[in-house]
C-alpha positions in Angstrom: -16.0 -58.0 109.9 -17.6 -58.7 106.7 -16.0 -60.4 103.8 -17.4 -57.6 101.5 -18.2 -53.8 101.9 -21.4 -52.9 100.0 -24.9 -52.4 100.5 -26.0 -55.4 102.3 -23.3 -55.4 104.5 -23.3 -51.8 105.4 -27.1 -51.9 106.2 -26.6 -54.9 108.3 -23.9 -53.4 110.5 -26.4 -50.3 110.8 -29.3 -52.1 111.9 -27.5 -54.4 114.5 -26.0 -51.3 115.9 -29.3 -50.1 116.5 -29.9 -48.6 120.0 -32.4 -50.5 122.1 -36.1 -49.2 122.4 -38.9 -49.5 124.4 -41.8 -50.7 122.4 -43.6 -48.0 123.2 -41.1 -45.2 121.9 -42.3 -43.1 119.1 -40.7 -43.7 115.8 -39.4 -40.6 115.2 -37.8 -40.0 118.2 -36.5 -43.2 117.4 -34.8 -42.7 114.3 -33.6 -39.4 114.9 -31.7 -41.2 117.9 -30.3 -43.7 115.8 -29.4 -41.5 112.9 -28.0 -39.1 115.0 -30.1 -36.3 113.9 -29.8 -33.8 116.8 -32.6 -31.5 116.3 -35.2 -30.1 118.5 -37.7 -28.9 115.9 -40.4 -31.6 114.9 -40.6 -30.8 111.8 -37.1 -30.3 110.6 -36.7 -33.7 112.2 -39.1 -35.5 110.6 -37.7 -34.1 107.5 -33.9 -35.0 108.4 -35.0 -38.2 109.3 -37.2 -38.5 106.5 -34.3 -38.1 104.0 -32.2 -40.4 106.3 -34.7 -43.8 105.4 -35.1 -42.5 102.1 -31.3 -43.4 101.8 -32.2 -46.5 103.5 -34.5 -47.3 101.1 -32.4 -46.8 97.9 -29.8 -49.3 99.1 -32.4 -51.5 99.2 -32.8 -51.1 95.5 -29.2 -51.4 95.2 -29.4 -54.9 96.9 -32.6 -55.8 95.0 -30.6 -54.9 91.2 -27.3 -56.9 92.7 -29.1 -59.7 93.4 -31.1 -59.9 90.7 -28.0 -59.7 89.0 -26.5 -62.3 90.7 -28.6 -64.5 89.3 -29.8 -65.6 92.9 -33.5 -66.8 93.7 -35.6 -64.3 94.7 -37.1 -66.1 97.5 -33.4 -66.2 99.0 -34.1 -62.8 99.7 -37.3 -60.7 98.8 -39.4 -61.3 101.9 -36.9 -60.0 104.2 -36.2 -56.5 102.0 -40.1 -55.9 102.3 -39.6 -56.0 105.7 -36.9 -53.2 106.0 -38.8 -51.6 103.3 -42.1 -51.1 105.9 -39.6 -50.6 108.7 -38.0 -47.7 106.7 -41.1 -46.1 105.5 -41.7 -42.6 106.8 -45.4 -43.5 107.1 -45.1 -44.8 110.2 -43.0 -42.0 112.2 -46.1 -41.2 113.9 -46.0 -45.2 114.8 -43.9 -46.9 117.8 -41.1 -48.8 117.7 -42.6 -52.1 118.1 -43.5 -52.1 114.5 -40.0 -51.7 113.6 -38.6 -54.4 115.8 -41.1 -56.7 114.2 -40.0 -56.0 110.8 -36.1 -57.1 112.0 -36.5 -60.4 112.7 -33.7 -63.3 112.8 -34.3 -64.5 109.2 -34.6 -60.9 108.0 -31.6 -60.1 109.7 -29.6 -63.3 108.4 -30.9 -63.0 104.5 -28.9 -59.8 104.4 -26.2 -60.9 105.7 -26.3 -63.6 103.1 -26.8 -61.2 100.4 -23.8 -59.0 102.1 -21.4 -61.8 101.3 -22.9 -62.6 97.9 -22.8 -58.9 96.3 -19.1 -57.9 95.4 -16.6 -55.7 97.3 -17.6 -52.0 96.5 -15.2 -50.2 98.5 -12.7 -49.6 101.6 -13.7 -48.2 104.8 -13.2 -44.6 105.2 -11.4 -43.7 108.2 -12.9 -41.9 110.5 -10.1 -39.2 111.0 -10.3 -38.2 107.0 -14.3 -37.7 107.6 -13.1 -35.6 110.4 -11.2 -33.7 108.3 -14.0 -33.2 105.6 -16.6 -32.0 108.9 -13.3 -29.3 110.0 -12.8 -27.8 106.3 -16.5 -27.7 106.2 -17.0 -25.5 109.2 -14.4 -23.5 108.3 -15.5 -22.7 104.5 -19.2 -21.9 106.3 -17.2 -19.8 108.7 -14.9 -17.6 106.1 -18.2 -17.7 104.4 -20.2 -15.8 106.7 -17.9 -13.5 108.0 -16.5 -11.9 104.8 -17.7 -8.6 103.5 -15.4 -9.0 100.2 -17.3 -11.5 98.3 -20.6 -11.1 96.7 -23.7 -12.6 97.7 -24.3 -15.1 94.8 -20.7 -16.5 96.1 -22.0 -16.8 99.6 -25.3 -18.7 98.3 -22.9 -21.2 96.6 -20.7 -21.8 99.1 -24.1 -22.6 101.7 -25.2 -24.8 99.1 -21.9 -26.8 98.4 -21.5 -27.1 102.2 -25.0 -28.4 102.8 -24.7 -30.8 100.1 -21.2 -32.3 101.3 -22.0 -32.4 105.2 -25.4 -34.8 103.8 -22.6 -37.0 102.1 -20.8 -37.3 105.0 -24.1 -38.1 107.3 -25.4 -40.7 105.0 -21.7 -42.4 104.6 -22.3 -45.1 107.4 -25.8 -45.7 105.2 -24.8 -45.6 101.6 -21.0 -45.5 101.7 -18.2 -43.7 99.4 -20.4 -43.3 96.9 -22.3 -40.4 98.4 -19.5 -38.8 98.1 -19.3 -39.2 94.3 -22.8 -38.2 94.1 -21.8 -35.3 95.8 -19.1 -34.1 93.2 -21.7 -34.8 90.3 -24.6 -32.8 92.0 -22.0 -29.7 91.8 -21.8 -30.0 87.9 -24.8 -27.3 87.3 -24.3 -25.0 90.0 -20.7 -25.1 89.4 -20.9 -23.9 85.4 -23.2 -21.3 86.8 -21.4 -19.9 89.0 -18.2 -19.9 87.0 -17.9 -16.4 86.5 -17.9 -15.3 89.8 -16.1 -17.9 91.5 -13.3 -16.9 88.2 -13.3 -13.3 89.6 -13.0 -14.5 93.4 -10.6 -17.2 92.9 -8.0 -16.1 94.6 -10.1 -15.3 97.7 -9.7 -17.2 100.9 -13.0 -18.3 100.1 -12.6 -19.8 97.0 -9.3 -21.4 98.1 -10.9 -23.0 100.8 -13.8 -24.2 98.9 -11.3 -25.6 96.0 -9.2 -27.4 99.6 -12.5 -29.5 100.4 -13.5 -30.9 97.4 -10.1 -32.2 97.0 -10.0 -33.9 100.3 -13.4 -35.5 99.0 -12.2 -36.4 95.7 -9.1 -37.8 97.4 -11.0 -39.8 100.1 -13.6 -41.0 97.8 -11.0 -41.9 95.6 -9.1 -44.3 97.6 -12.0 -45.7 98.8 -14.3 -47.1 95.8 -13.1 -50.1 93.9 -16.6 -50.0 91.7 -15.3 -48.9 88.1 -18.1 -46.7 86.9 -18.5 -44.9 90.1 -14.8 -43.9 90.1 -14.7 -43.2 86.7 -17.6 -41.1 86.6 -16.4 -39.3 90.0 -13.0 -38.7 88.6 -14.8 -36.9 85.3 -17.1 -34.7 87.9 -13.7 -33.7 89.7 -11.4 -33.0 86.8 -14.4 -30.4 85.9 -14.8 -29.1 89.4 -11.0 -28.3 89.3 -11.3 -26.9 86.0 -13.8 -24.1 87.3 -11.7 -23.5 90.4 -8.5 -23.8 89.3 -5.8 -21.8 90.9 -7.7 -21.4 93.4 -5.7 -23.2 96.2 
């Protein structure tokens, strides 16, 4: 169990929880296997798993900044990001695993988990149950969703929309942690003032109510979890207007 939750530490308990492959084994199939992107079609998948790395790669910017801003010697550390970075590129999906297992090597492998311990707490864990609970309110908002005749069609886009963005949060919360969720609530600022009318003159719909039920439950979870001061403060702003535009709703 790491001392600290954050970046480092969270990409180091993904990548030693990787499942084993041959050499041989196509990257993509790879990922998808290890990201636990269940899809059949090649090129949604290389696009699921596309966006998957691409998370990869951004806490790898997040460790970069914290260290820099640790005031830490770059050497300590730099070689063995720019080899996660080429193991994370989507470049070589078309590649085969070898050429990730030689990118995660023991001194790549123990340089993050230095950096893990140097870089400050950022959060708790989330349980698993309460991302549970986010996955069931999810599928049953998509469900009310789709079988209702009574709301309008702008609503039902919406709804799709919130949904999709949410259920990424959730998939990319072992990657990037609680603050996908935060990033959630922000991204519904625009569509949110949008669709303020119509989600006003549907609020009392099961629809609605349901849709005002999960971003609490994210709000809440993200809430307890994140101990970083901007991120909670700047979460806590994107919820108070959320509940604004869907008050009485629930």
């Amino acid at each position: 169990m790491p001392l600290n939750r954050n970046s480092a530490s969270r990409l180091y308990a993904f990548l030693i929880s990787l499942p084993g492959h041959q050499d041989n084994t196509q990257n993509l199939s790879a990922w998808a296997d290890a990201l636990g992107i269940m899809e059949s079609d090649t090129s949604r998948q290389a696009r699921l798993v596309s966006e998957q790395l691409a998370t990869l790669s951004r806490e790898l910017d997040h460790i970069r900044e914290g260290m820099k801003s640790a005031n830490f010697s770059p050497h300590l550390y730099t070689k063995a990001l720019a080899a996660f970075d080429a193991a994370f590129s989507p470049m070589y999906l078309s590649s085969t695993w070898n050429h990730v297992r030689q990118q995660l090597k023991p001194e790549h492998m123990l340089a993050l988990q230095f950096c893990g311990e140097i870089l400050p707490d950022e959060e708790d864990e989330i349980q698993q149950a309460d991302l549970d609970e986010i996955s069931s309110l999810l599928a049953e908002l998509e469900s009310l969703a789709a079988k209702s005749d009574l709301i309008p069609e702008r609503l039902r886009r919406l709804i799709e929309t919130q949904v999709a963005q949410i259920r990424a949060a959730v998939a990319s919360y072992k990657i990037a942690g609680a603050k996908v969720l935060r990033e959630a609530v922000r991204a519904s600022y625009g569509e949110l003032v949008e669709a303020k009318d119509v989600i006003t003159e549907h609020k009392n719909s099961p629809e609605v109510s349901k849709l005002a039920e999960v971003w609490r439950k994210v709000n809440a979870v993200a809430d307890a979890a994140l101990k970083v001061d901007g991120v909670v403060q700047l979460g806590q702003k994107a919820w108070l207007f959320i509940e604004s535009v869907i008050k009485g709703a629930a």
